[in-house]
Each structure stands twice: as C-alpha cells, then as structure tokens.
C-alpha positions in Angstrom: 8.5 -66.0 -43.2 10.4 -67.0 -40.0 12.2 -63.7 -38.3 16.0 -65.1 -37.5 16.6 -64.4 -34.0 19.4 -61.7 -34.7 16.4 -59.7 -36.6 14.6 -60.6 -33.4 16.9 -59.3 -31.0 17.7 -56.2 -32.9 13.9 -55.2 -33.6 13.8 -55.8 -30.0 16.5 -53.8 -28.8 14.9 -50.8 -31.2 11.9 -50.6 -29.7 13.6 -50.2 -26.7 15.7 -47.5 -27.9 18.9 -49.6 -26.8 21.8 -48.5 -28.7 24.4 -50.7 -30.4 27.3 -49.4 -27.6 24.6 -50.1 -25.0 24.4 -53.6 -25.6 28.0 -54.0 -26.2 29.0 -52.5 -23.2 26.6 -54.3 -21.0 27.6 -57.7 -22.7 31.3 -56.7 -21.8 32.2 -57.1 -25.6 33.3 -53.9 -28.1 30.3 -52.7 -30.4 31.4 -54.4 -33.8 31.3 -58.1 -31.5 27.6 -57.1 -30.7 27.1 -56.3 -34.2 28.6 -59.5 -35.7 25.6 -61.3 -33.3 23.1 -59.1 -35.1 24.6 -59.7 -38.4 24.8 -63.6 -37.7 28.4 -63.3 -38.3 29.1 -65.0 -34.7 27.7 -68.4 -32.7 25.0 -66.8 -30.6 25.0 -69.2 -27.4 22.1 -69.6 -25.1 24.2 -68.4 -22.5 24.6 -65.5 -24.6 21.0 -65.2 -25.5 20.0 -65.2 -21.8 22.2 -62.4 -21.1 21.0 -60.4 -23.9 17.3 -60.8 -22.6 18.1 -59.8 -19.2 19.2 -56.7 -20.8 16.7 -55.8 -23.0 14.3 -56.9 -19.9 12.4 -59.5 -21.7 12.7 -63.4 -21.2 14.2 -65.9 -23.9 11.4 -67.2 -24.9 9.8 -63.3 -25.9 12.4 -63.3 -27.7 11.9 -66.4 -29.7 8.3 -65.7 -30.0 8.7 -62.1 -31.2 7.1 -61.5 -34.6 7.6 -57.6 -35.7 5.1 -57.9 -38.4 2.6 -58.7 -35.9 3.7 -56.3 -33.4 4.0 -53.4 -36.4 0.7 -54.2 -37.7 -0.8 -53.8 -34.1 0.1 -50.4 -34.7 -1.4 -49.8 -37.8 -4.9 -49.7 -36.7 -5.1 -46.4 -36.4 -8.1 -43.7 -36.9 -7.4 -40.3 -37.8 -9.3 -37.5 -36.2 -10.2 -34.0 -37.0 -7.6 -32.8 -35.7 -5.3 -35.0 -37.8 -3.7 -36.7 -35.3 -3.6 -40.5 -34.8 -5.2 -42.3 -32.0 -4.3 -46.1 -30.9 -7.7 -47.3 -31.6 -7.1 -50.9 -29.6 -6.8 -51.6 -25.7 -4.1 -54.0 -26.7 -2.0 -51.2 -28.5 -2.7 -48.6 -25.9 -1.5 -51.1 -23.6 1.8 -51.8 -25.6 2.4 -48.0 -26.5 2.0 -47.7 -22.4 4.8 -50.4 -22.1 7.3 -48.9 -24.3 6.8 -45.2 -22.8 7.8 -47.1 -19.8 10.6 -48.6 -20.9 11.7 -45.4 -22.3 11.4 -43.9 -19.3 13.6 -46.0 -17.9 16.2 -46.4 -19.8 16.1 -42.2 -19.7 16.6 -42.9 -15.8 19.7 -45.1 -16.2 21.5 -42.6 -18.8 20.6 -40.1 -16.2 22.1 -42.2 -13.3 24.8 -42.8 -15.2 25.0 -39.1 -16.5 25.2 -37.9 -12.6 27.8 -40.0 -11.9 30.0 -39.1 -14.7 29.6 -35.3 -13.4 30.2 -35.8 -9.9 33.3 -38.0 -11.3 34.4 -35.2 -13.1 34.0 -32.6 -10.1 36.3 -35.1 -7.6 39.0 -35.0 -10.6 38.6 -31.8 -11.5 36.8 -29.7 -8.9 33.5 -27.2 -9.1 32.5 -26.0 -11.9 
C-alpha cells in the first residue's frame, strides 16, 4: 500500500523527534496550518515540500521514497541476549540507529542554543538571577 506523502513527512518528522510547533514555527505558519499539511487538509506545494525537507534535513526525493514499513521492519531483526536486552543484529540498522542518535543530538544542540539564548534574553530584561 502506497504511504501518502503527509504520512511520509510526519513518520519522518517522528523519527527525528521534530515537534508539531517545531515545524510550524520553522515554516513561519501556526501549528494547526502544519497540521492541516499532515492531515491532507491543505495543497502541499513543492515549494512547500522543499522547505519542509530542508528542515527535517533530508532531500525531497527521501521523502518521496520513504517507506516506514521497510524502515520499521529493519528494526525488527533483533536477537535477544542473556541479559535480555536487544541488540541491532544488522550493519545496516546499526548504521541507521547511528544516524538518528545523531540527529537527536542535534536537534538537542539547537533547543539548547535556543534555550541559552532565551536565558541570557531574560537576564538583559530582567537582570541576574
């Protein structure tokens, strides 16, 4: 069955942790206009589309081409071991788990940035803690 790409885009922007008001504020558009493109409840142009990949750091075409029941099935090759944890028994998923650890990471820098500068905002308006 053929993902839409508003099921597309949203799996994507999961994986990356990307909230709802993330999107929407990087788009420049309130969170229930970035909803209505995930709900298909708005034209979704290409113009659009491109600025949503740049923000979710992945090209038009990965979006496109994403299929989540491949990419979730990846992850279900697991093995247990005695311990009872789960190991990534694939290069190929180790790889990807690698990728969105990074990504994580990331976006934990930006909030961080963006965190900082709220505070030191907050000291200029309001003085030292």
């Amino acid at each position: 069955m053929a993902t839409s790409i508003k099921n597309k885009i949203k799996s994507i922007r999961e994986l990356k942790n990307y909230t709802q008001e993330y999107m929407a504020e990087q788009l420049g558009v309130t969170q229930a206009g970035y909803s209505k493109i995930e709900k298909g409840k708005t034209v979704l142009s290409y113009v659009k589309l491109v600025e949503i990949a740049r923000i979710l750091e992945v090209s038009v075409e990965d979006i496109l081409s994403f299929d989540s029941e491949r990419y979730f099935n990846n992850f279900n090759k697991v093995i247990g071991n005695n311990n009872g944890s789960i190991l990534i028994n694939t290069e190929e998923n180790s790889a990807t788990l690698k990728i969105l650890y990074e990504d994580k990471i990331k976006l934990l820098e930006k909030l961080l940035e963006k965190t900082e500068a709220e505070l030191e905002r907050y000291k200029e308006k309001y003085g030292p803690l």
